[in-house]
C-alpha positions as a LaTeX table, in Angstrom:
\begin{tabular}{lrrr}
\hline
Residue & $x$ (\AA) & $y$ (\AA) & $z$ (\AA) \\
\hline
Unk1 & 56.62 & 71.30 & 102.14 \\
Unk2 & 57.67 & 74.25 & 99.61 \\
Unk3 & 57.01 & 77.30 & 98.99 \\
Unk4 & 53.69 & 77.02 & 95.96 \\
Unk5 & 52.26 & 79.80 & 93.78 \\
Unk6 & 48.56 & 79.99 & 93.56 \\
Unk7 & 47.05 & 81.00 & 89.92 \\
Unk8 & 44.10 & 82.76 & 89.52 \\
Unk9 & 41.06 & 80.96 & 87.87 \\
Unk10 & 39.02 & 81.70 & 84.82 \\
Unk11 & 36.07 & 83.55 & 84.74 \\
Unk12 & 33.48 & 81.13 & 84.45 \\
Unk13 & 35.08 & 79.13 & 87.75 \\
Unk14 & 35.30 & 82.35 & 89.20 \\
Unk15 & 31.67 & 82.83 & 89.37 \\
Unk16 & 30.77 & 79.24 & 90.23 \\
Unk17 & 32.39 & 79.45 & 93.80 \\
Unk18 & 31.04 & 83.09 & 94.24 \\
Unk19 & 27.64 & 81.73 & 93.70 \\
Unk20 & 28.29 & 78.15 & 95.49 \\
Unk21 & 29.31 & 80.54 & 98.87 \\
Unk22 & 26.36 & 82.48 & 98.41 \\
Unk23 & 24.24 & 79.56 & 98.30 \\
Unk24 & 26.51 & 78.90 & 102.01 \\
Unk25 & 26.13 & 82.60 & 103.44 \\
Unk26 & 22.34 & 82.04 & 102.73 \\
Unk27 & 22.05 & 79.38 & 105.99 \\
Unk28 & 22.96 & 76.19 & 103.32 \\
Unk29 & 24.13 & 73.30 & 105.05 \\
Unk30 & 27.91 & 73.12 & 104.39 \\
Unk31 & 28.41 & 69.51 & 104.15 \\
Unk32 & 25.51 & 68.87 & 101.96 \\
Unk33 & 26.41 & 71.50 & 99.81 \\
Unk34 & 29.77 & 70.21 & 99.45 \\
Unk35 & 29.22 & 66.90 & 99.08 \\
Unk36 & 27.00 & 67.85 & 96.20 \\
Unk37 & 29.31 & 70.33 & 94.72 \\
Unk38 & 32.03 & 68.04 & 94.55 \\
Unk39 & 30.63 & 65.77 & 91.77 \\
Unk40 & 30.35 & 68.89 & 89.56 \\
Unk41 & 32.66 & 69.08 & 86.85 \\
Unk42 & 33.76 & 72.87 & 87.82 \\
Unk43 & 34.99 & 71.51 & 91.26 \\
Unk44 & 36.37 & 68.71 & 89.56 \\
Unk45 & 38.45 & 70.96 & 87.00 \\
Unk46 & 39.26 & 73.09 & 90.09 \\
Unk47 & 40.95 & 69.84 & 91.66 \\
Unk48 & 42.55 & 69.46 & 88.42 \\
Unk49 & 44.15 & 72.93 & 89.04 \\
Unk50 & 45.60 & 72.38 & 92.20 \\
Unk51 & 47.27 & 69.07 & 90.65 \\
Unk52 & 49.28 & 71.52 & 88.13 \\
Unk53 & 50.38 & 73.71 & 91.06 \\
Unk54 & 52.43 & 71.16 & 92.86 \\
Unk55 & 54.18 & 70.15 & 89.54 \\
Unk56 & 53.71 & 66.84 & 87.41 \\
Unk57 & 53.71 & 64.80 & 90.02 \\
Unk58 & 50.19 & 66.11 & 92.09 \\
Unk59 & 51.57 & 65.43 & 95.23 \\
Unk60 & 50.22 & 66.47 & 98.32 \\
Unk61 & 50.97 & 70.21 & 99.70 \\
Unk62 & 51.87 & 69.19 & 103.12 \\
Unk63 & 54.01 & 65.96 & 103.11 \\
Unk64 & 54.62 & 66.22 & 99.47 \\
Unk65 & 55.35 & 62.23 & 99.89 \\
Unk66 & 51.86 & 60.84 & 98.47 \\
Unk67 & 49.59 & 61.77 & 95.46 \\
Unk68 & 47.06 & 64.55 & 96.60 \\
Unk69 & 43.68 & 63.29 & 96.55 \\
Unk70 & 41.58 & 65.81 & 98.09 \\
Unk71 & 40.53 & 69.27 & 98.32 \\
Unk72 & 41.77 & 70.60 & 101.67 \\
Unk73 & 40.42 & 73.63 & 103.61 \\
Unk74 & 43.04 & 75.46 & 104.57 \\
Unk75 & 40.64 & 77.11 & 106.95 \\
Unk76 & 38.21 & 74.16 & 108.18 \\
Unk77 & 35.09 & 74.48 & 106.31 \\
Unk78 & 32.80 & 73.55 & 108.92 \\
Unk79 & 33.36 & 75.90 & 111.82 \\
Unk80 & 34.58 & 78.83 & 108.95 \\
Unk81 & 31.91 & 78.40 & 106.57 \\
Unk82 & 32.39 & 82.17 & 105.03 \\
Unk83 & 35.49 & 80.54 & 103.52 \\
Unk84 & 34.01 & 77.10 & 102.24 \\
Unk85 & 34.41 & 77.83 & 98.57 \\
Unk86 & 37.21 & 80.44 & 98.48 \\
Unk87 & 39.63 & 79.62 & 95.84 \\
Unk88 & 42.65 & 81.02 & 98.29 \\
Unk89 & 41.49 & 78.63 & 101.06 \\
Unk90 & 42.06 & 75.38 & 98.48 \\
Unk91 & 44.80 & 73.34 & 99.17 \\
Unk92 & 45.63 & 69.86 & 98.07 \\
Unk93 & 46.26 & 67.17 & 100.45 \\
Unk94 & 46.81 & 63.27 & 100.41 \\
Unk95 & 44.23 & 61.33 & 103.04 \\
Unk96 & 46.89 & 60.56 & 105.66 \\
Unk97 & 47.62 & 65.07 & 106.20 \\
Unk98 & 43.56 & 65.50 & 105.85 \\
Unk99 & 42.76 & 63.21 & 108.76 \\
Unk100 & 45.51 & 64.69 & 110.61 \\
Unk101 & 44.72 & 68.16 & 109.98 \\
Unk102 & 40.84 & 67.70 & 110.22 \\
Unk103 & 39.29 & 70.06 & 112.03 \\
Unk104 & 42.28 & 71.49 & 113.92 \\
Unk105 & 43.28 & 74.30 & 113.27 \\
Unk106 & 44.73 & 76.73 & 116.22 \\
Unk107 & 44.94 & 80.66 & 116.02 \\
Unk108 & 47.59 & 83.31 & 117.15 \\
Unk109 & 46.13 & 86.17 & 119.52 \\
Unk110 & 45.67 & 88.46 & 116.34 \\
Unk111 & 43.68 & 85.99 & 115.19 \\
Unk112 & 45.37 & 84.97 & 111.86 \\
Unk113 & 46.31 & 80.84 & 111.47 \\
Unk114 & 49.39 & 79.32 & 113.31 \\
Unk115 & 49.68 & 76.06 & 110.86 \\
Unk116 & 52.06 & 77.15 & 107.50 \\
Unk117 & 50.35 & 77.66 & 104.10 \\
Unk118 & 52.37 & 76.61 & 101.25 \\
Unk119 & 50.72 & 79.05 & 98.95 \\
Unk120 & 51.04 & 81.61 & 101.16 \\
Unk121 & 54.03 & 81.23 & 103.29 \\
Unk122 & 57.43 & 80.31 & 102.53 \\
Unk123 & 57.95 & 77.10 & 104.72 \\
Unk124 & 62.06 & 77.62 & 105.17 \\
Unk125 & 61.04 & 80.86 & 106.56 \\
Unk126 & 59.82 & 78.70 & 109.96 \\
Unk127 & 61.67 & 74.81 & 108.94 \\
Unk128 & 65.26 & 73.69 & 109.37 \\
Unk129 & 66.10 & 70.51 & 107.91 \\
Unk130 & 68.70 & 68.19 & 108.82 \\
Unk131 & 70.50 & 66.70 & 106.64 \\
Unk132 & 71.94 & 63.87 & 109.12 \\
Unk133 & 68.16 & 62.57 & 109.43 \\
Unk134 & 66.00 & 64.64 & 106.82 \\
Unk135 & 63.51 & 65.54 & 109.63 \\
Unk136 & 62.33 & 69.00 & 109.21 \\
Unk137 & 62.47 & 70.88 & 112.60 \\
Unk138 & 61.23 & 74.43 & 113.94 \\
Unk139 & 63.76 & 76.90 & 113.40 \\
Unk140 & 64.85 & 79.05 & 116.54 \\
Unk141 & 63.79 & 82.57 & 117.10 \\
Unk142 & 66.07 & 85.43 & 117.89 \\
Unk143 & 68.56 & 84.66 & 120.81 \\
Unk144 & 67.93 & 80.88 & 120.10 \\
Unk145 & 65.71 & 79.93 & 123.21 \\
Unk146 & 62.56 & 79.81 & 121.69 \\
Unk147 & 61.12 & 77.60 & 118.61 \\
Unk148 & 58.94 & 79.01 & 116.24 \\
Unk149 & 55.77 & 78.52 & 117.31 \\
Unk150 & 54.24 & 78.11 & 113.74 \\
Unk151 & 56.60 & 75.97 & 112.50 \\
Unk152 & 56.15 & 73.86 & 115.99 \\
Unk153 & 52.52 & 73.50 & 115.91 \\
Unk154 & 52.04 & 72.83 & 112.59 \\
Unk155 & 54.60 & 69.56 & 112.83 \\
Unk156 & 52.77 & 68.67 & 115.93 \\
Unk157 & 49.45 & 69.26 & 113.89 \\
Unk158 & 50.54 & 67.60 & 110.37 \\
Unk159 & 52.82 & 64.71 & 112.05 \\
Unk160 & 52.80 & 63.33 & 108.57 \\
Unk161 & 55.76 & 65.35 & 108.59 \\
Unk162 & 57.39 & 63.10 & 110.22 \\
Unk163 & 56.49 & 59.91 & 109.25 \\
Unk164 & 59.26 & 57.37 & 108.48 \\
Unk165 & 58.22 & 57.14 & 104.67 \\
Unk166 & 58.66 & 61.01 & 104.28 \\
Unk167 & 61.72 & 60.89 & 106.28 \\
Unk168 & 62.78 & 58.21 & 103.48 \\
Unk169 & 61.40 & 60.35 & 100.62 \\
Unk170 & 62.94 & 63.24 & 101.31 \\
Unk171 & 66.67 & 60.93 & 101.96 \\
Unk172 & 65.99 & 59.51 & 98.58 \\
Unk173 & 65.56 & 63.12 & 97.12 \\
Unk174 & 68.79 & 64.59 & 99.04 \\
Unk175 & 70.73 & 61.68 & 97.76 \\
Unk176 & 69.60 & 62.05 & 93.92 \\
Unk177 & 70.65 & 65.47 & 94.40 \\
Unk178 & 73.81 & 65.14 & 95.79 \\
Unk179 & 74.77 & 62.70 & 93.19 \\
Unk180 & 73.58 & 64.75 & 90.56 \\
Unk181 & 76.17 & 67.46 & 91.72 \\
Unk182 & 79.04 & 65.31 & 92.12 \\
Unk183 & 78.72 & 63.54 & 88.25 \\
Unk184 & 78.25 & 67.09 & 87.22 \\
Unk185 & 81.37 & 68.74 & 88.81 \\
Unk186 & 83.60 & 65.12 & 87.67 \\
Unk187 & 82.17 & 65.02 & 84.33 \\
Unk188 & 83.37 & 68.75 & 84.23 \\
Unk189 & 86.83 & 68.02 & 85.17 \\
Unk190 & 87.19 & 65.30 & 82.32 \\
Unk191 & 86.28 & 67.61 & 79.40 \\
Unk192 & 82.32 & 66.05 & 78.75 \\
Unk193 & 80.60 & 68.38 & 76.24 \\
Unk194 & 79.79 & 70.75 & 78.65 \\
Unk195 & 76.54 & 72.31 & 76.19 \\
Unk196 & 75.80 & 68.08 & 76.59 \\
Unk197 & 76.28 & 68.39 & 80.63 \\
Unk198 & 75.05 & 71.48 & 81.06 \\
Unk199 & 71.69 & 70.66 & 79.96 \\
Unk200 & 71.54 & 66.73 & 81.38 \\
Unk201 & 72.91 & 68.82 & 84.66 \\
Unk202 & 70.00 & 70.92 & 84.46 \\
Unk203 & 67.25 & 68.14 & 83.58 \\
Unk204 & 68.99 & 65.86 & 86.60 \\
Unk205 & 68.39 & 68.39 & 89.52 \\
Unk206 & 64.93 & 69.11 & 87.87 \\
Unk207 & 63.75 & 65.72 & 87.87 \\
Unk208 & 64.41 & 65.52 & 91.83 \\
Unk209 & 62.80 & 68.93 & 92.53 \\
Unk210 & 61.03 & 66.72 & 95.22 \\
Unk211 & 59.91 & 68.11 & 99.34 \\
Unk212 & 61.28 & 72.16 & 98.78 \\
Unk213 & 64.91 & 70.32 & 98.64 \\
Unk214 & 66.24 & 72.41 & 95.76 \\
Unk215 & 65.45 & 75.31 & 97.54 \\
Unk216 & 67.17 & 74.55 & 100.52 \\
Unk217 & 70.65 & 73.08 & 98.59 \\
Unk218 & 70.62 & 76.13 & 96.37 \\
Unk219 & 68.40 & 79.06 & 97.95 \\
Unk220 & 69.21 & 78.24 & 101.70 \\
Unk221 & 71.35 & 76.81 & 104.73 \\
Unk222 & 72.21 & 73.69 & 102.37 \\
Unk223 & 73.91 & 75.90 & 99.82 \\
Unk224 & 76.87 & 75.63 & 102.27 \\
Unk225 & 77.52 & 71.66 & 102.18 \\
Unk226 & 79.71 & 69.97 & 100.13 \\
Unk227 & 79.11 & 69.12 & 97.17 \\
Unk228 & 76.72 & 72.18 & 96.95 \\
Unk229 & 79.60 & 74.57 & 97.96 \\
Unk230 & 82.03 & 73.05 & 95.26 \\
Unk231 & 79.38 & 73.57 & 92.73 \\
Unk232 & 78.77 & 77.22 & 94.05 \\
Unk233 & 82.41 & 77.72 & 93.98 \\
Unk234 & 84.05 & 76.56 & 91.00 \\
Unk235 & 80.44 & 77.03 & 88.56 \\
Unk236 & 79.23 & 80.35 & 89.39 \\
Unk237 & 77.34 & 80.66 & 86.27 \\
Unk238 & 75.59 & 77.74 & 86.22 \\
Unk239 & 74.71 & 78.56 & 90.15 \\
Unk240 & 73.45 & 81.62 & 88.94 \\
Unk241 & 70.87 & 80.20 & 86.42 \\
Unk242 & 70.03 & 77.48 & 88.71 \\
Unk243 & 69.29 & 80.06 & 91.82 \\
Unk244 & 67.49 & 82.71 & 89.34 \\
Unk245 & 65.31 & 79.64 & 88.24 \\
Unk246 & 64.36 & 78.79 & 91.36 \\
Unk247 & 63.56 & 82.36 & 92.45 \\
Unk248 & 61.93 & 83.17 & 89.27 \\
\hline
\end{tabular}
């Protein structure tokens, strides 16, 4: 899961889900309404939109291991009807996180959702990964006694998280990255063309942008393993760019 930034939608689409909710606010049966509205081209070009947002790819917004194949409510469109066709409650999800996710969908005392949204939330804020056996865990509040309860019910909610092919995923993507590094800091030693290497460098990491990884090697706790250190260390400007791409 990563951190995903929602565009806004043209006018025309816009209005579509305004007047699609009002047909919902009006007593319209939600699941009719949906099931008819989702064989409409605007719905379909809105599904189309969500594809771009989690890069070339279109994987899935939770487990980011499989192709995302549905339109998820965020908030469950059944029992939260007002928000059935809010553009902000959209997400994109493969089959395996929608059947997991479903219907549940648990509240803090002030109300507001427990489970992390991508396109809202910045899931490193609540994850810690580790690198020994790429599970993603809840990180520890203050004084370290205590997990983070969002980050611990939304694994126990989405335990696609934790499946053994996006444990393997995300060891494929750590390992493409790591290996990216280390040609890149040899190839530097030995005098390559380093306009060449810089950009191949550049494309490399790109290419395995894959489960928020980059952001954790270069933005977070993972900046401080080897070979991420080393490139840190003795490429500061390259670091730079990298890091101001990222946060950009």
């Amino acid at each position: 899961m990563r951190r995903l930034h929602r565009p806004s939608l043209a006018a025309h689409l816009v209005a579509y889900l305004s007047n699609a909710q009002t047909s919902i606010d009006e007593g319209a049966d939600v699941e009719i309404t949906w099931k008819r509205e989702r064989r409409k081209a605007a719905l379909r070009e809105i599904f189309r939109i969500l594809g771009t947002i989690t890069g070339r790819h279109e994987r899935c917004m939770f487990c980011e291991d499989s192709r995302g194949t549905d339109i998820e409510h965020f908030w469950p469109r059944s029992p939260y009807r007002q928000f059935a066709f809010l553009w902000e409650n959209f997400l994109l999800s493969c089959s395996g996180c929608n059947r997991c996710k479903s219907n549940r969908f648990p509240l803090g005392e002030n109300g507001k959702p427990i489970l992390i949204d991508p396109t809202v939330d910045d899931p490193w804020d609540y994850f810690f990964y580790d690198t020994e056996t790429d599970e993603l865990t809840a990180r520890w509040e203050a004084g370290g006694n205590v997990e983070n309860e969002r980050a611990r019910q939304t694994l126990e909610v989405l335990s696609t998280l934790r499946h053994q092919a996006v444990l393997e995923g995300r060891g494929r993507v750590r390992r493409n990255l790591k290996r990216s590094v280390l040609s890149f800091l040899q190839r530097s030693l030995h005098g390559d063309n380093q306009a060449e290497l810089h950009g191949e460098f550049l494309e490399s990491i790109q290419d395995n942008d894959g489960f928020g990884l980059l952001h954790w090697f270069f933005l977070r706790e993972g900046q401080e393993e080897f070979p991420f250190s080393k490139l840190r260390e003795d490429h500061p400007d390259v670091w730079n760019e990298i890091t101001l791409l990222l946060s950009g």
